[in-house]
C-alpha positions in Angstrom: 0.0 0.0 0.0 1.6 3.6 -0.4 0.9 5.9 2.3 -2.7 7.5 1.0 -3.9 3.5 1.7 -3.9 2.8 -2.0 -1.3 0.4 -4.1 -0.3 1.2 -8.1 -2.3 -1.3 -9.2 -5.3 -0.6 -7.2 -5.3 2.5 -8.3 -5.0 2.1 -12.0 -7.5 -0.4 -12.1 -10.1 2.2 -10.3 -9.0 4.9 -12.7 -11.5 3.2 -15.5 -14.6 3.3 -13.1 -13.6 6.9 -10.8 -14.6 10.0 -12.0 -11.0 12.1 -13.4 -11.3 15.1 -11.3 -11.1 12.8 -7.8 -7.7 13.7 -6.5 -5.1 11.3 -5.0 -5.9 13.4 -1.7 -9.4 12.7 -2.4 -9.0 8.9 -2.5 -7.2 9.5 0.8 -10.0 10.4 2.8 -12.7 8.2 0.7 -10.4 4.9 1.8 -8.5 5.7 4.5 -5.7 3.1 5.3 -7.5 0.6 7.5 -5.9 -0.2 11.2 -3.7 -2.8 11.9 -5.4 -5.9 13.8 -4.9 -5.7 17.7 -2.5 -8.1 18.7 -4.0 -11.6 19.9 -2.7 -12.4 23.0 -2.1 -16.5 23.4 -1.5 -17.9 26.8 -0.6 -21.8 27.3 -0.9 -23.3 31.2 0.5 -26.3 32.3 1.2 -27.4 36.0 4.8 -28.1 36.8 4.8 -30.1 40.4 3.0 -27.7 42.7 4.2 -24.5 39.9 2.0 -23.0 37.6 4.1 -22.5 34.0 2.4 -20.4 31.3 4.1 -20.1 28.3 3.3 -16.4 26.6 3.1 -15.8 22.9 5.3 -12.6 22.5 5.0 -12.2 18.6 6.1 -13.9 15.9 8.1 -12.9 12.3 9.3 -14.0 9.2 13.1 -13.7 7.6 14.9 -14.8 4.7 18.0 -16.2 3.9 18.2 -18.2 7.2 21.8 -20.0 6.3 23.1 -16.2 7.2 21.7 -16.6 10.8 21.7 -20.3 12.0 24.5 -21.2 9.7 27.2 -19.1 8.9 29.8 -22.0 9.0 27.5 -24.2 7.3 27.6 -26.0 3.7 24.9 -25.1 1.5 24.2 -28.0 0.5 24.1 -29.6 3.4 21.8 -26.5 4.6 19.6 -27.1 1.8 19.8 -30.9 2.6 18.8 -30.6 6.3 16.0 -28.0 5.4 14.2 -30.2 3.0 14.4 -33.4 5.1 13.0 -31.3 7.7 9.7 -30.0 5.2 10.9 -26.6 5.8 12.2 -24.0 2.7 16.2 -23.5 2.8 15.5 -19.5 1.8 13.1 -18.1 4.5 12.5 -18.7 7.8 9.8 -18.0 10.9 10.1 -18.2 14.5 8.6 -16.9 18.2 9.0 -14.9 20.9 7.9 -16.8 24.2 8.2 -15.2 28.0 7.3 -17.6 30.5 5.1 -17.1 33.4 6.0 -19.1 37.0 3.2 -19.1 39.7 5.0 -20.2 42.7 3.2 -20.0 46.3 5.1 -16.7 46.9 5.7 -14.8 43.6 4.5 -14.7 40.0 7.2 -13.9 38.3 8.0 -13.6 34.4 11.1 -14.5 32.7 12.2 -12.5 29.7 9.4 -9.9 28.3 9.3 -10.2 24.6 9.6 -7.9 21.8 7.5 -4.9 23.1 5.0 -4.1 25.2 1.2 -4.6 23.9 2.2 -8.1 22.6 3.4 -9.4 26.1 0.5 -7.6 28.5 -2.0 -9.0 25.6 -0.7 -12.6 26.1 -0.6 -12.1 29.9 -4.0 -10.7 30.1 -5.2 -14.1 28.3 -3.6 -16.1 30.9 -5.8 -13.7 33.5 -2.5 -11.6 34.7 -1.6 -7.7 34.9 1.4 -6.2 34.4 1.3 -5.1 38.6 1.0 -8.4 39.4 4.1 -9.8 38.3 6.6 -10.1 41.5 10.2 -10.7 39.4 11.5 -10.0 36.0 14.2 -12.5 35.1 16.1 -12.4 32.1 18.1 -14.7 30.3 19.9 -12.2 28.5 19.7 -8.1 27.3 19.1 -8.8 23.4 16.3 -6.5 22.3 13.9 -9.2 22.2 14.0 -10.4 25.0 13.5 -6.9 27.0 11.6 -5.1 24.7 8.7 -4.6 27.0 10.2 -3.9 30.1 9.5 0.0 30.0 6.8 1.4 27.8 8.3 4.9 26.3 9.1 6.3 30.0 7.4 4.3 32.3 8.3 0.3 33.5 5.6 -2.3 32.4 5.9 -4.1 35.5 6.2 -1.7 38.5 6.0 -3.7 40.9 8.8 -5.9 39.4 12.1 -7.0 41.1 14.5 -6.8 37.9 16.7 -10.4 38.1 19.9 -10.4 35.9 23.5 -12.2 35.6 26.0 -9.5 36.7 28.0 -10.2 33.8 25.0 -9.9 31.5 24.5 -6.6 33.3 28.0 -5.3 32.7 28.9 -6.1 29.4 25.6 -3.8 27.7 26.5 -1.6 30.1 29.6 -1.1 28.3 28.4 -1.8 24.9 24.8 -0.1 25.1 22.9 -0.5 22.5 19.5 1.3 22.0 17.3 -1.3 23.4 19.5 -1.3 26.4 19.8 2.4 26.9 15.8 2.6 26.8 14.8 -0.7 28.7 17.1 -1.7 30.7 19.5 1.5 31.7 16.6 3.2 33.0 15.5 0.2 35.5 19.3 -1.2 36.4 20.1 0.9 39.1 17.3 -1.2 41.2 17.9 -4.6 39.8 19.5 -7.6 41.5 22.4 -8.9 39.9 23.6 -12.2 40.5 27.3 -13.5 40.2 27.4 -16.9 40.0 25.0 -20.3 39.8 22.5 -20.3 42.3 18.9 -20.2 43.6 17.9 -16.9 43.0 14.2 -18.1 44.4 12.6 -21.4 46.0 12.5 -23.6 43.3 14.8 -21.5 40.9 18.4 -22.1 39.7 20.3 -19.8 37.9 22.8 -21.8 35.4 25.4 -20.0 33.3 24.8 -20.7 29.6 27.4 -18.1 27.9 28.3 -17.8 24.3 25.3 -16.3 22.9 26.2 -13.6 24.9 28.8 -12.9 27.9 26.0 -13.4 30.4 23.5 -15.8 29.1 21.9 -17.4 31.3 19.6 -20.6 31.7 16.7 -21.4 34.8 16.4 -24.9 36.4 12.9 -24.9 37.9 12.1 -27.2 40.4 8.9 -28.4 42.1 7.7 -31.5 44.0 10.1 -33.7 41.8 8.6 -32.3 38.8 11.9 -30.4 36.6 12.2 -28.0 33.4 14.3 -26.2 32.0 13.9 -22.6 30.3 17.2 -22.8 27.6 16.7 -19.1 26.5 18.4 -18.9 23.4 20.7 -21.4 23.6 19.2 -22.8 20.8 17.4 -20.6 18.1 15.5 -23.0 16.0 14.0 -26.2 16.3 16.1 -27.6 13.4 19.3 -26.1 12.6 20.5 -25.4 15.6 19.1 -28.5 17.2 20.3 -31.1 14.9 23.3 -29.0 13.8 25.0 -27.4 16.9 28.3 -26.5 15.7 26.7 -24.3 13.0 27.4 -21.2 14.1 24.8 -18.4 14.5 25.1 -14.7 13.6 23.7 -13.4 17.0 26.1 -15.0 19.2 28.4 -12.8 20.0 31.1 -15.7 20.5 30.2 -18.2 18.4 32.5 -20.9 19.3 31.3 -20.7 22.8 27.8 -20.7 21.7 28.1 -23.7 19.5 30.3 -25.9 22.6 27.0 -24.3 25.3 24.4 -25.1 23.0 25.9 -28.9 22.9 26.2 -29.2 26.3 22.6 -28.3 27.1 20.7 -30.6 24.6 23.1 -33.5 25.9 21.5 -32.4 29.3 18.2 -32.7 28.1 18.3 -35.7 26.1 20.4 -37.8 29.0 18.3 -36.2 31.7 15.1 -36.2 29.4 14.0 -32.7 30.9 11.1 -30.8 29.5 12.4 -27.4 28.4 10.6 -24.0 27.3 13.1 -22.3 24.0 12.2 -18.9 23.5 12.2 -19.2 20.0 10.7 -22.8 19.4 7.3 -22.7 17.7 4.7 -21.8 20.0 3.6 -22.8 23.1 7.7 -23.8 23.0 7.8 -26.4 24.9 8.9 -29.9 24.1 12.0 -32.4 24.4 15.1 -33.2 22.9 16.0 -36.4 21.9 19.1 -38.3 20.1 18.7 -38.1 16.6 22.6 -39.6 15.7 25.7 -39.1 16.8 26.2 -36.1 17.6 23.1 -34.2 16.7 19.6 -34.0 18.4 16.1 -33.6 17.5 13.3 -31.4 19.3 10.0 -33.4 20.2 7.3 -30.5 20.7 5.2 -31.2 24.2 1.6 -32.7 23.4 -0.6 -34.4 26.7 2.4 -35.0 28.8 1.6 -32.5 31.2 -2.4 -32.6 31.2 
């Protein structure tokens, strides 16, 4: 569409049927460009011992040329290879944004906020929750999309929020600030509690160093009544290349040999420990298994009745 809400061609194929002294401006104000839909919230719930998990859709998008991002390192033909055995194209991909939501008996809290605002209060609002209910902020990491809806222009989403965060997370945007930092995070830091090492940073939550992606990523053992899962972050970005192809290397770690030796050493976790996990960018609701595929690769099983 161009910016009066009308495209080339529409408008030469209504040229034969609209009267010639109706004005571009004209057209303007008899169609004006219609609104974008409201974001749909999605919500998914499962209990997790005597937790409450809820999986949060955060938004979803579309790219191209995915060997640039999940495989710089990678053959093309073996890219091409792996993408059709997998039913997917080799030339564009999509993935998802997913915070997660943890009901314990003494905090609600909400780890990682997605890619802005609306999205994440519309998907928390679906699973019943306002912003001012949320107790803790945790993040895995400071890439935009994982804080974009921490503050909304000037003011913090969630005010009544502890901000959580890996000190060395913390420190390395603070001295490489980038603008999502400088607007989400900077304004919020001074508060936060910053962690320094593995640890529960709340009953029933375990803070693991997962570096590589970047210098503070971090991953979240959650524990209840026996009942285990981990939330990987974005240890791994997609379902298939990064999963059955670990050593490819991907363009947003920012070391990428680190990344590729982290992201081995948590599927073999979950595949020998055979731990449900939540990926922040596996398809929506996110939350499956990994399982030996061969030697040396892995497969991702997506979650269906196991936890109803």
């Amino acid at each position: 569409m161009t910016a009066t809400g009308f495209s080339r061609r529409g408008v030469l194929m209504a040229g034969g049927s609209l009267p010639l002294l109706l004005t571009a401006p004209a057209l303007a104000q008899a169609a004006p460009e219609p609104e974008s839909p409201a974001f749909v919230g999605k919500a998914h719930r499962i209990n997790l011992g005597g937790f409450e998990l809820t999986t949060l859709l955060g938004g979803t998008g579309m790219s191209q040329d995915p060997i640039a991002t999940f495989g710089l390192n990678a053959d093309p033909a073996e890219f091409e290879a792996l993408s059709k055995a997998n039913f997917i194209p080799s030339d564009r991909t999509g993935g998802s944004y997913t915070p997660t939501l943890l009901r314990t008996p003494d905090a609600l809290v909400l780890f990682d906020t997605g890619i802005e605002p609306g999205n994440t209060v519309a998907s928390l609002a679906a699973a019943g929750v306002k912003p001012e209910d949320v107790t803790h902020v945790v993040l895995t990491h400071m890439h935009g999309d994982h804080i974009g809806g921490l503050m909304d222009g000037d003011a913090p989403v969630f005010a009544n929020a502890e901000l959580v965060a890996a000190r060395a997370e913390a420190d390395y945007w603070a001295a490489n600030p980038g603008d999502a930092y400088s607007a989400k995070v900077a304004p919020l830091i001074g508060k936060a509690r910053l962690f320094d090492e593995d640890g529960e940073i709340l009953p029933g939550i375990r803070s693991e160093a997962a570096h590589g992606h970047t210098p503070g990523h971090t991953t979240y053992l959650l524990e209840s009544e026996g009942a285990r899962l981990l939330l990987t972050g974005d240890s791994f970005n997609h379902y298939v290349y990064s999963v059955q192809r670990p050593a490819w290397h991907v363009r947003f770690d920012v070391d990428k040999d680190m990344g590729a030796a982290t992201r081995r050493r948590v599927l073999v976790r979950l595949a020998n420990e055979m731990i449900p996990f939540v990926g922040y960018h596996m398809p929506f609701p996110a939350l499956g298994f990994i399982a030996p595929n061969s030697a040396g690769a892995w497969r991702y099983q997506p979650a269906t009745y196991q936890f109803d």
